[in-house]
C-alpha positions in Angstrom: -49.5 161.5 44.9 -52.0 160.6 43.0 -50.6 158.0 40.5 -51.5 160.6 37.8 -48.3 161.1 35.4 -47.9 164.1 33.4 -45.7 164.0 30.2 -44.5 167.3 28.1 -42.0 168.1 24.9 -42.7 171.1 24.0 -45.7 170.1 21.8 -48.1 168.0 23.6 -48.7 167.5 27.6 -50.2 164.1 27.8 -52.2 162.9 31.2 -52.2 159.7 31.8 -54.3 158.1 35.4 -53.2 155.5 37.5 -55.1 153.2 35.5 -53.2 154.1 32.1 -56.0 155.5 30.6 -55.3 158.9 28.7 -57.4 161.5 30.2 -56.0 164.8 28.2 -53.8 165.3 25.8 -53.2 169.4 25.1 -51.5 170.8 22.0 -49.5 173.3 24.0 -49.1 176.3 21.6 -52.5 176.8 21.1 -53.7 175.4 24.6 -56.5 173.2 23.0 -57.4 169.9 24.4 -57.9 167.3 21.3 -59.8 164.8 24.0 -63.3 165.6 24.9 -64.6 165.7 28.3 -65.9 162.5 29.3 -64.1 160.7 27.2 -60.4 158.7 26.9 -57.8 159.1 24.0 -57.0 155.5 23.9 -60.2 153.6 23.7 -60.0 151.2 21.2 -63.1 150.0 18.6 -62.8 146.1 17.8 -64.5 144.8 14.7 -64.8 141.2 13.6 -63.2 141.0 10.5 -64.0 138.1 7.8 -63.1 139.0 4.4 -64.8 138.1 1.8 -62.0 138.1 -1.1 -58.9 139.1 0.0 -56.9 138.0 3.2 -56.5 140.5 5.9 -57.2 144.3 6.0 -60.8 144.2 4.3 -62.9 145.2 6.3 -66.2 145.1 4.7 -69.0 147.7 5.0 -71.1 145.3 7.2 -68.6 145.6 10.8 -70.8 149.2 10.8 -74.0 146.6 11.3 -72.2 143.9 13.9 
């Protein structure tokens, strides 16, 4: 009613809101919820990346000071 979708396999029962932001995500046989409260599973962390030597995929130690 909502717009909240629930999705299960056996494994995981993910909860997605009507916004598509991932709110839980359970790991059903041991009931434990891998997202903590407060926060989304599918927030994303964007660095600027300018290598120094090599073309992509080296990321350098100073994104931790951008």
């Amino acid at each position: 009613v909502d717009g909240t979708i629930i999705m299960e396999n056996g494994l995981l029962k993910a909860t997605i809101d009507q916004t598509g932001h991932l709110m839980s995500l359970l790991l059903l046989q041991t009931n434990r919820e891998t997202i903590s409260e407060g926060c989304l599973g599918n927030q994303f962390a964007l660095f600027d990346d300018v290598p120094l030597y090599w073309d992509a995929w080296d990321v350098m130690d100073y994104h931790l000071q951008t």
